[in-house]
N, C-alpha and C positions, 0 to 999 in steps of 0.2 A: 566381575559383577555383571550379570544379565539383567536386563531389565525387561519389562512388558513391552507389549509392541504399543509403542507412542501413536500412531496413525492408525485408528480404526475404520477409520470412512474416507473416502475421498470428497466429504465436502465439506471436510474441516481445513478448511481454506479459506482464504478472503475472497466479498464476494464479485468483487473487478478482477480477478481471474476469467470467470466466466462472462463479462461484460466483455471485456478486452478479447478475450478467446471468440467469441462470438462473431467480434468484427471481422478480426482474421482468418475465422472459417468462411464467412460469405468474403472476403475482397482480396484477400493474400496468403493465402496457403502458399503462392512459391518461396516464404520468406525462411529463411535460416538463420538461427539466435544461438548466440555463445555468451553464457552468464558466465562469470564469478566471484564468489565468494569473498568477504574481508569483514575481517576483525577488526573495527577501529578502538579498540581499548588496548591501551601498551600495557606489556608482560602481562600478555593471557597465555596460557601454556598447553594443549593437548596433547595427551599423554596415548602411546599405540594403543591399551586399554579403551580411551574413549573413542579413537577412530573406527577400532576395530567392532564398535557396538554401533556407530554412524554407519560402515560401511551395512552391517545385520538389519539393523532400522529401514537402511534405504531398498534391501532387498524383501521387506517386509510390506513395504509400500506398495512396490513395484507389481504385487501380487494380488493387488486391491481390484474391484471391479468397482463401479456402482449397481445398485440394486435399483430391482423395481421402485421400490417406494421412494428411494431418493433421487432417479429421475423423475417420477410424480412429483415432488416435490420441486424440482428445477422447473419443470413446468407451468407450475403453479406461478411463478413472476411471472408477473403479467409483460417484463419486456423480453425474455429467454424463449428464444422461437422452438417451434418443433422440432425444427429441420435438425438446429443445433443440439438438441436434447438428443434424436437420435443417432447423431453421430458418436454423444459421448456412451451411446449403451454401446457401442464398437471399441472407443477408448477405454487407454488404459496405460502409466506411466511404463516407459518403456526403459530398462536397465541398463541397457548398452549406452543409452545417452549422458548417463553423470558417471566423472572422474574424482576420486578420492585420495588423497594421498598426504602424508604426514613427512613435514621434515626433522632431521637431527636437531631441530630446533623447540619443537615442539607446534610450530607455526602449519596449520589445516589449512589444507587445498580444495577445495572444489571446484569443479567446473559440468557443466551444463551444456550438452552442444547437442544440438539438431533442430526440425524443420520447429518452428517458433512456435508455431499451434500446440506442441506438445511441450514443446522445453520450458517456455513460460510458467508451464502448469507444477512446477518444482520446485518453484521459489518458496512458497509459502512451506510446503511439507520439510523442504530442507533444512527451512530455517530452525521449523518447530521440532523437528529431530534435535538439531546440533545444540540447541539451544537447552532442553529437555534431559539429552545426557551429559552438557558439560555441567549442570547445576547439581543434576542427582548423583553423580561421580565426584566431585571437584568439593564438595561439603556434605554436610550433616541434611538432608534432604529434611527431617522431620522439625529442626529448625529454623530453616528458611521458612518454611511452612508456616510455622508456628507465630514469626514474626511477619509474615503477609497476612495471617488472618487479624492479627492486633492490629494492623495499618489500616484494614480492609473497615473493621468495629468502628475504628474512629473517623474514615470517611461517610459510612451511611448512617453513623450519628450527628456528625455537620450536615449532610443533609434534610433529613427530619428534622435537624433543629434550625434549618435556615439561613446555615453560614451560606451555603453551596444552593443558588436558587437556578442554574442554567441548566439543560436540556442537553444529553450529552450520548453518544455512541459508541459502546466499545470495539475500538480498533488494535487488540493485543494479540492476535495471531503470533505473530513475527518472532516477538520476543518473553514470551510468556515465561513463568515457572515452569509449568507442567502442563499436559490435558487438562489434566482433575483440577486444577487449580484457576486455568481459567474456566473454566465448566461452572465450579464456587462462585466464582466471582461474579459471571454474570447472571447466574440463578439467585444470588441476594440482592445484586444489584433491581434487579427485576422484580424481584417479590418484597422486595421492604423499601423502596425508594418510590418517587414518581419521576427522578431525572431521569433512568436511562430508556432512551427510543430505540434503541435497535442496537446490534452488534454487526460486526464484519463478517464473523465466522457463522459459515452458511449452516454449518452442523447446529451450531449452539440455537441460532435462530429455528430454526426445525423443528429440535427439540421444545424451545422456550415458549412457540410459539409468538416470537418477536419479529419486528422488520428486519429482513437483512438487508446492510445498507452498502454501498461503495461504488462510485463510477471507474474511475481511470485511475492507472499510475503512468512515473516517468516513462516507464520503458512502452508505454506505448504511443508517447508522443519521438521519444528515440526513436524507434523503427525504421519512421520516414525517413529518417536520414540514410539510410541502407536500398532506399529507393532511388536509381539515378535520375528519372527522368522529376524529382520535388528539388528545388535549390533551397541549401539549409536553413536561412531563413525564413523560408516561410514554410516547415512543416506542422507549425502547431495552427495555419490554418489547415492542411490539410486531412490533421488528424482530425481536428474538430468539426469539418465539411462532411468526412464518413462516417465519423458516430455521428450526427445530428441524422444523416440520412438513413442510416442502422436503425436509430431507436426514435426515429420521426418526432425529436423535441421532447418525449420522456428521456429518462436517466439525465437529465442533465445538468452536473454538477462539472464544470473546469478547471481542472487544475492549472494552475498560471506559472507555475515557475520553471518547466525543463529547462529551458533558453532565454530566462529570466523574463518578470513579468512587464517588466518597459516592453520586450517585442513583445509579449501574447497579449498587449492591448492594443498594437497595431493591427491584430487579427481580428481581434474583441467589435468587430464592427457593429453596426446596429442591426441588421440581422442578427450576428449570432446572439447578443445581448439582450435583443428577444425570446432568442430558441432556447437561451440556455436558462434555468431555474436560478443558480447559482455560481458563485465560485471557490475553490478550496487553498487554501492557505500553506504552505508548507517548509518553509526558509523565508528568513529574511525578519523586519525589525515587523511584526503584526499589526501592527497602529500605523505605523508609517503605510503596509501596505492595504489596512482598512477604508482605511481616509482614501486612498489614491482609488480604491475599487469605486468607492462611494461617487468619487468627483467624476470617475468614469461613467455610471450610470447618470448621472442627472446631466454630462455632456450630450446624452443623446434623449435627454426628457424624458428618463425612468425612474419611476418613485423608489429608492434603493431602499425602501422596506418593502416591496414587495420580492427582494431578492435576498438571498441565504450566504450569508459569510460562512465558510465551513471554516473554523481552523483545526491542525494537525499536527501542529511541528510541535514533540517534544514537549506535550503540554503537562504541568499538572494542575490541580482540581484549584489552587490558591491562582495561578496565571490566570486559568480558563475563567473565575470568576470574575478576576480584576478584567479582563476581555469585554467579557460579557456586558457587565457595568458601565463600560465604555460605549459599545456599539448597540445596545440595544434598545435606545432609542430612535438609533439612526438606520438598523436594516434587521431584518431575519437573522438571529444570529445560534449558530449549532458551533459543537463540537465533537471530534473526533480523536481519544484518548486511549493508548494504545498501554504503552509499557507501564507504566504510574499505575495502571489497574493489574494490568496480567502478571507484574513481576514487580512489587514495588517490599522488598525485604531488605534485610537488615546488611544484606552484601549488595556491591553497586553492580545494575543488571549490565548484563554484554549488549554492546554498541556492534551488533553484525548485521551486513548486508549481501545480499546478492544480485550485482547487479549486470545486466544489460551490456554488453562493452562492445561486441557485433552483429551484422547482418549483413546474410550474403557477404561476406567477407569485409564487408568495410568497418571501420569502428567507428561509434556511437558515440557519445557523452549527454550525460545533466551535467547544466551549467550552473542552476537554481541561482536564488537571490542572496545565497549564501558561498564564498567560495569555498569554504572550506568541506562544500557538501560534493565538491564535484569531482567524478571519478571516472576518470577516460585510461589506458592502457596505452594509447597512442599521446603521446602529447603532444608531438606533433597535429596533429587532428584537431587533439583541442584548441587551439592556439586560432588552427585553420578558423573553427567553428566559432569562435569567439571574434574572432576580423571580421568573418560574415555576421554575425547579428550585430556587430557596433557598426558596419557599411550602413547594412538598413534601418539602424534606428536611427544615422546620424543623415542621411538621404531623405527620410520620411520629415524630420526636423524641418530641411533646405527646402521643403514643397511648402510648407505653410507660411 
């Protein structure tokens, strides 16, 4: 079974790709990243058949440019610098850098290795491959189909009828059905709702006409740890020190949880708490960490409704509501909804990531507020990493 080539553009990506890439081009181009790939759903099975169309997929990609118009388009955000735009009309994913390989088990390999500026930029396309042909291989494609568009009817009917009143973004890249499907989805979403504000995927936005939305992910507050001369604890001030000077106080959405969020509000000082617009949610009990952001903001006398709770983790449309209900008399409150839109059918979607485990040779770890989210190759390291943030949150305790 052949399929179409899944990646037609290279800016069907999320759009903190290019946020995170941008920093990397102006401050550390000497950094070198090595991803890998995991299936967190037990007995999933890949068959040579669906490798053998991942490994076609990726050389499919790999032959991509971007065009004129869609550097114009990159240009057109108003925080995506020139300089950066015309480096990517030079870029282009590079094939020697992803490894593929299938075990007697049926258990897929990936891995990702070179200078970080480009290896990064694979996560998103890899996913949306593998993601793409294990669903249209592995079932009835016109099916699942069939049963995403019945799910999809009955959310933008709760909508328009007012179950569903919060302001929402879609973030399905990753784990979607298909191209075409998230393409559907957010083109109805858009044209017969008034909830959705923007999407991730910088193609769809383009196209739609829509904001395209995202600041940061884990792996770029990981990084700094691959930097010898930042001590582990404290790189998510570090991280947050260069994007604020990057994007001089625009983009400014923090995610709190790499190194879980008790340290990234030892960092959260009243400067950055000015600089930054908001913060994004992503692991951990939501309300518990709602409340604690909120009590963080009026610690330093800021009105936490003039600031943006993003949540992300794992939402769907009944959670995000009951959220919303919650918090939004108490601060700006968005969300960001990924799978529940791009892939919400009648089979349970794949739980896969790729993620971040070195640099420069060292290993890396997310810690998040969740342990079960954290994924380090070294465990030793981790272990390391995790003594170092409970030193410094239990030292910063002993000063007050």
């Amino acid at each position: 079974m052949k399929l179409a080539p899944i990646i037609v553009s290279l800016l069907d990506t999320d759009l903190y790709k290019f946020n995170m890439d941008q920093v990397i081009f102006h401050k550390h181009t000497d950094l070198c990243g090595k991803y890998y790939f995991k299936c967190r759903n037990q007995g999933i099975v890949f068959t040579q058949e669906m490798a053998c169309e991942i490994e076609s997929q990726v050389d499919h990609l790999c032959s991509l440019r971007f065009t004129h118009d869609e550097l114009d388009y990159l240009r057109s955000i108003r925080f995506i610098k020139n300089d950066y735009v015309e480096f990517l009309r030079l870029w282009h994913p590079i094939r020697d850098y992803v490894s593929i390989s299938l075990s007697a088990e049926g258990e897929l390999s990936v891995v990702v290795d070179g200078p970080l500026f480009s290896a990064m930029q694979f996560e998103i396309y890899l996913l949306e491959i593998i993601n793409e042909v294990y669903f249209r291989m592995a079932y009835d494609y016109a099916t699942l189909r069939a049963s995403a568009e019945e799910r999809l009817n009955a959310k933008i009917d709760a909508m328009n009828g007012g179950t569903y009143t919060f302001k929402f973004a879609e973030f399905g890249c990753r784990r979607r059905l298909s191209r075409e499907w998230q393409d559907e989805a957010v083109r109805r979403f858009v044209t017969e709702t008034k909830n959705c504000v923007g999407t991730s995927n910088v193609f769809l936005a383009k196209k739609y006409g829509i904001m395209p939305i995202g600041t940061y992910a884990h792996e770029f507050v990981q990084m700094y740890q691959g930097i010898d001369s930042i001590p582990l604890a404290y790189t998510n001030y570090y991280a947050m020190k260069d994007w604020y000077v990057e994007y001089d106080g625009d983009n400014g959405t923090a995610l709190t949880d790499t190194v879980t969020t008790d340290l990234f509000l030892l960092d959260f000082n009243r400067s950055m708490v000015n600089n930054y617009t908001g913060v994004r949610h992503d692991s951990g009990d939501p309300y518990l960490w709602g409340e604690k952001m909120i009590a963080h903001y009026k610690k330093y006398g800021v009105d936490p409704k003039t600031k943006m709770l993003l949540f992300s983790d794992s939402l769907d449309f009944d959670r995000a509501q009951k959220l919303y209900e919650y918090f939004c008399d108490k601060a700006k409150v968005s969300f960001g909804i990924g799978t529940f839109v791009s892939n919400d059918t009648c089979v349970p979607p794949l739980n896969i990531v790729i993620k971040l485990q070195y640099v420069n040779g060292r290993p890396v770890a997310k810690l998040s507020d969740t342990p079960g989210k954290a994924m380090c190759r070294d465990t030793q390291y981790l272990e390391y990493l995790k003594r170092s943030v409970a030193f410094r949150i239990d030292r910063e305790k002993k000063r007050k």
